[in-house]
C-alpha positions, 0 to 999 in steps of 0.5 A: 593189797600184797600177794597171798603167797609171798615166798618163791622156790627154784629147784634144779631138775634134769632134762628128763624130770623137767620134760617129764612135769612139762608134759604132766603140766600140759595135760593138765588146765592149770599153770605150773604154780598151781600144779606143784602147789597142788601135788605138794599139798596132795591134792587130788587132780582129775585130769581129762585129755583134751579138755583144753581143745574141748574149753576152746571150742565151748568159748567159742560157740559162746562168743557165737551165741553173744554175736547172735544176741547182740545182732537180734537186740539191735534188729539186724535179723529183723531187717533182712529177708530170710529166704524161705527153705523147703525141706523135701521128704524122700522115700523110705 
């Protein structure tokens, strides 16, 4: 099957154009094909700052999580002694 998008675009910015959709780009989640695509075709785009080290951090509790389900289906938890934790209350 052959690309859905067959025809290819350069154009020529200065170093200010050029830094200026770098750093739009780099707020962003998406690549820079995408991100061109979408303002030519106006598009609306919602843009959440820190939202890359926020998808980071999500995919790493949920490489966690697998972990943690894989080691419980093979009984690795039942095969070990958990040591028992007292939680003391203090005054208030």
């Amino acid at each position: 099957m052959g690309r859905k998008r067959n025809n290819s675009l350069g154009i020529w910015l200065t170093q200010e154009e050029l830094e200026s959709l770098k750093t739009r780009i780099s707020k962003t989640n998406i690549n820079q094909s995408t991100y061109i695509r979408k303002c030519i075709l106006e598009k609306d785009m919602t843009i959440i700052p820190g939202i890359r080290d926020l998808i980071i951090e999500i995919k790493r509790i949920g490489n966690n999580l697998n972990q943690i389900t894989r080691s419980v289906n093979e009984g690795v938890f039942f095969n070990r002694k958990v040591p028992h934790i007292s939680i003391e209350k203090y005054p208030t």
